[in-house]
Each structure stands twice: as structure tokens, then as C-alpha cells.
C-alpha positions as CSV (number, residue, x, y, z in Angstrom):
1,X,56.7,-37.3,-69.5
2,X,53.9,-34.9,-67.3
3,X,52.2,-38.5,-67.3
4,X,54.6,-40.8,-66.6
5,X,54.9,-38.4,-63.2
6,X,51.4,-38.7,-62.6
7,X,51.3,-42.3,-63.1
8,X,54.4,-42.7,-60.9
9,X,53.2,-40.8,-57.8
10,X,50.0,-42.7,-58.4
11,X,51.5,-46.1,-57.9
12,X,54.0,-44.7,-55.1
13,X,50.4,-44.0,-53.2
14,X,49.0,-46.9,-53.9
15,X,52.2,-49.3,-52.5
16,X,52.4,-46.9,-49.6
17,X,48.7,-47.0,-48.4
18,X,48.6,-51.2,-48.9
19,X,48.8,-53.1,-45.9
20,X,50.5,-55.6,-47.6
21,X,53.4,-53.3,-47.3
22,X,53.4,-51.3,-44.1
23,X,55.1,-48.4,-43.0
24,X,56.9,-48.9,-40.4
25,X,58.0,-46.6,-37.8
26,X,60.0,-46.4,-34.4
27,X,58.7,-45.5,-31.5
28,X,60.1,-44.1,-28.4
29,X,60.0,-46.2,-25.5
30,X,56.7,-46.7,-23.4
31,X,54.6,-45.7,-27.0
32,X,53.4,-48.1,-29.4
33,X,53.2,-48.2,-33.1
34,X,49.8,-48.6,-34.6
35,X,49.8,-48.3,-38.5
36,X,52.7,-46.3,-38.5
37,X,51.9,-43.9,-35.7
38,X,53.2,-43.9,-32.5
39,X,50.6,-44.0,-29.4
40,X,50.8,-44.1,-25.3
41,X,49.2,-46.6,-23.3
42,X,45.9,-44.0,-23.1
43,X,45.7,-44.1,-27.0
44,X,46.8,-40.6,-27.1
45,X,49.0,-40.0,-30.9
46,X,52.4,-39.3,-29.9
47,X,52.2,-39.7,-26.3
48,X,51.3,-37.0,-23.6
49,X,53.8,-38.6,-21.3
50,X,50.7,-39.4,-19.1
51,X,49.6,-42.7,-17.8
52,X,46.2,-44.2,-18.4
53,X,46.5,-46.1,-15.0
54,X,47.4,-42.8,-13.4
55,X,45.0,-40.9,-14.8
56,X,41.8,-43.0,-13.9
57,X,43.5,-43.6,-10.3
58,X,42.0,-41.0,-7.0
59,X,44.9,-41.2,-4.9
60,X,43.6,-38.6,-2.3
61,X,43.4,-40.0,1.6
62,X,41.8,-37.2,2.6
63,X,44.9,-36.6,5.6
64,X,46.6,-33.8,5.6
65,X,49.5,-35.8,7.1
66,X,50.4,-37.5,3.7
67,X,51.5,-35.8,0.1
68,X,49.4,-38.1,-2.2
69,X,50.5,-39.0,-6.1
70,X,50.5,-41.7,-8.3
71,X,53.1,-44.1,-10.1
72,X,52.2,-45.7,-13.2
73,X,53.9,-48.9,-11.5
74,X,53.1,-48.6,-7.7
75,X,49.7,-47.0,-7.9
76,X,48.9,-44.8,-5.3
77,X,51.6,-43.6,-3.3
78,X,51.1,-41.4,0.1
79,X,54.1,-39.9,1.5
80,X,54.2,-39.0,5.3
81,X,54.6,-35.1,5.9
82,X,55.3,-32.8,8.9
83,X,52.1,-29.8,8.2
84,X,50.3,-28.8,10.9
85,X,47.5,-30.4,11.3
86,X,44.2,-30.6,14.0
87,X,43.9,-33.3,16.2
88,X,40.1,-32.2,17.2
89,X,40.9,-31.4,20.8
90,X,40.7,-28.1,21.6
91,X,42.9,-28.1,24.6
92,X,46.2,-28.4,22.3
93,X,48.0,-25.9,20.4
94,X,50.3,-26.0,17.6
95,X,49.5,-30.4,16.5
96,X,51.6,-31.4,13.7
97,X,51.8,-34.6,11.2
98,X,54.0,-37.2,12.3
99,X,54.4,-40.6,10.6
100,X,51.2,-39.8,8.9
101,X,49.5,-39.2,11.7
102,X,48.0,-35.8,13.6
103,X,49.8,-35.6,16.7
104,X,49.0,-33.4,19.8
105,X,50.3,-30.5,20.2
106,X,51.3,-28.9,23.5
107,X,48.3,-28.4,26.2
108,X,46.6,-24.6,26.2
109,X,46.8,-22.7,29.4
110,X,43.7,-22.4,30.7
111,X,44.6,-20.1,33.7
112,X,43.0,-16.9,33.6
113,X,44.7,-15.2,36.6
114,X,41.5,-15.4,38.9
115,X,41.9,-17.2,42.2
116,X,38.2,-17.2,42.6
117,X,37.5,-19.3,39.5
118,X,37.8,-22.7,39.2
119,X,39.9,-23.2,35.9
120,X,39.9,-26.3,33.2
121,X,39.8,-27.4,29.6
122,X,37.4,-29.8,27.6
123,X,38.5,-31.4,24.8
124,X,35.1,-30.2,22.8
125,X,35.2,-26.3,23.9
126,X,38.4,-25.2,25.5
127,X,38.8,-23.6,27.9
128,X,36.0,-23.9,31.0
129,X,36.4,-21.3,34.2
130,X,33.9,-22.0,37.5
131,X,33.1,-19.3,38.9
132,X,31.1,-20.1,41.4
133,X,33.0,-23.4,42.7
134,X,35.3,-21.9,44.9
135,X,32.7,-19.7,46.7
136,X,34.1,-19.0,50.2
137,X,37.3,-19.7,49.4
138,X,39.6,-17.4,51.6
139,X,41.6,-15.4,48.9
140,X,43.5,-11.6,48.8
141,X,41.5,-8.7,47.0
142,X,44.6,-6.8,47.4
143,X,43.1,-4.3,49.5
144,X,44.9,-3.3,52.6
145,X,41.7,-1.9,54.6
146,X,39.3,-5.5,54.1
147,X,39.8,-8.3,55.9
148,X,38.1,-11.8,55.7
149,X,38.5,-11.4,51.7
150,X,36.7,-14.5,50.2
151,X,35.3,-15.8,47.1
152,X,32.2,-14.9,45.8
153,X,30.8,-16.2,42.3
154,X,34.4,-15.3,40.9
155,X,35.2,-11.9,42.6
156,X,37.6,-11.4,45.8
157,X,35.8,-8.9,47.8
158,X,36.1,-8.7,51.7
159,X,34.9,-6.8,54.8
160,X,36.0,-3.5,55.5
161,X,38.1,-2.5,58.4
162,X,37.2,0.6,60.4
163,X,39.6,3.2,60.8
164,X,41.7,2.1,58.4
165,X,44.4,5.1,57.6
């Protein structure tokens, strides 16, 4: 009888490894069967729930105005956003993505209080302030005993007045 057993389990290893008489096996959807085990399109046993196409796809466009990911169908899909983003001119504050795209923000105030200074922006460095453009330029140094005030490379100054009280 020990025999028999052996000789049994023997023969049930030999009609299960024969190819002649497979074992067959279902496999959930999106995984294939290969001799009785089930793999995902990237050959991985049992599936990962990746994609091969996904996986071997760079989907980054480098903007910071899209959310970049992949579909196993689509490909590469970029998604407009809202972020804040730089639109490389430095006379704008606060750009922000819109319709994938960096838009300008609201201009920078380049006005630094001084009426002797001729004040501007440049899109490379910012703000720019002349100082010596509106030399002789009548202005008010805000003191009561000079007259004549004027402009002079960026600083009011004027004449004194005798006897001033």
C-alpha cells in the first residue's frame, strides 16, 4: 500500500507537469496566463498593476503650468494648473499659470518717493532710478528758509534765505 502511494503521486506529477495536459488557470482582467501563471503586460508574475507603456513613457514638459501623468491608453497626459509661476520679467509680481501658460502678473512699483530721480523698470533687472536726469528740476526740499530748491544728482537742496526766523 506505502507503494501504491508513491507510485500514485508519481504519475499525478508526471500528468500534471505534461504539456499535453495543461493547467489551466483564470486570470484577472488586463493579466495573461502563461503556463498556468498569470502575468501583466510588463511580464511581471501576478501583476503589479503597472503598465509597461507607462512605465517606459517621460511625460515631464518641463512647465510648471501643467500636472504631468500618464494613461496606459492616452499616453502622456498634461493637465493645465493655476501655480504660480515666473514669466522672466522682472517688472511683475505675483504671475500665475493659466491655460498652461505663465501669465503676467501685476506691474511692480517702481516709485521710490524721490522727486529728483527719474524712476523705471527693465524687464531684465527691475527696477531702474536716474538720478541724475532730472538735474535742475525745480522741486521742494521741505525746508521753509531755502528757496530756489532744485535737483541735484537725486537730492532736493536749495539756497538759503537770510534772516529767516
Amino acid at each position: 500500500m506505502k507503494h501504491s502511494f508513491i507510485i500514485g503521486l508519481f504519475l499525478l506529477l508526471i500528468f500534471s507537469c505534461d504539456s499535453s495536459n495543461p493547467v489551466v488557470i483564470q486570470c484577472d482582467d488586463g493579466l495573461t496566463e502563461i503556463d498556468g501563471q498569470c502575468f501583466d503586460d510588463c511580464g511581471v508574475l501576478n501583476g503589479d498593476g503597472s503598465s509597461c507603456f507607462c512605465d517606459s513613457m517621460n511625460c515631464d514638459d518641463n512647465s510648471v503650468c501643467t500636472n504631468d501623468s500618464c494613461d496606459p491608453i492616452q499616453g502622456c497626459i498634461h493637465t493645465y494648473n493655476s501655480n504660480s509661476c515666473d514669466d522672466g520679467d522682472a517688472c511683475t509680481l505675483g504671475d500665475v499659470c493659466i491655460e498652461g501658460s505663465c501669465a503676467s502678473g501685476s506691474p511692480i512699483n517702481c516709485d521710490d518717493g524721490n522727486p529728483c530721480s527719474e524712476d523705471s523698470c527693465n524687464s531684465q533687472v527691475g527696477c531702474i532710478y536716474d538720478y541724475s536726469s532730472n538735474n535742475g528740476m525745480t522741486c521742494d526740499d521741505g525746508d521753509t528758509c531755502t528757496s530756489t530748491d532744485t535737483c541735484n544728482e537725486g537730492e532736493c537742496s536749495g539756497s538759503d534765505i537770510i534772516n529767516c526766523p
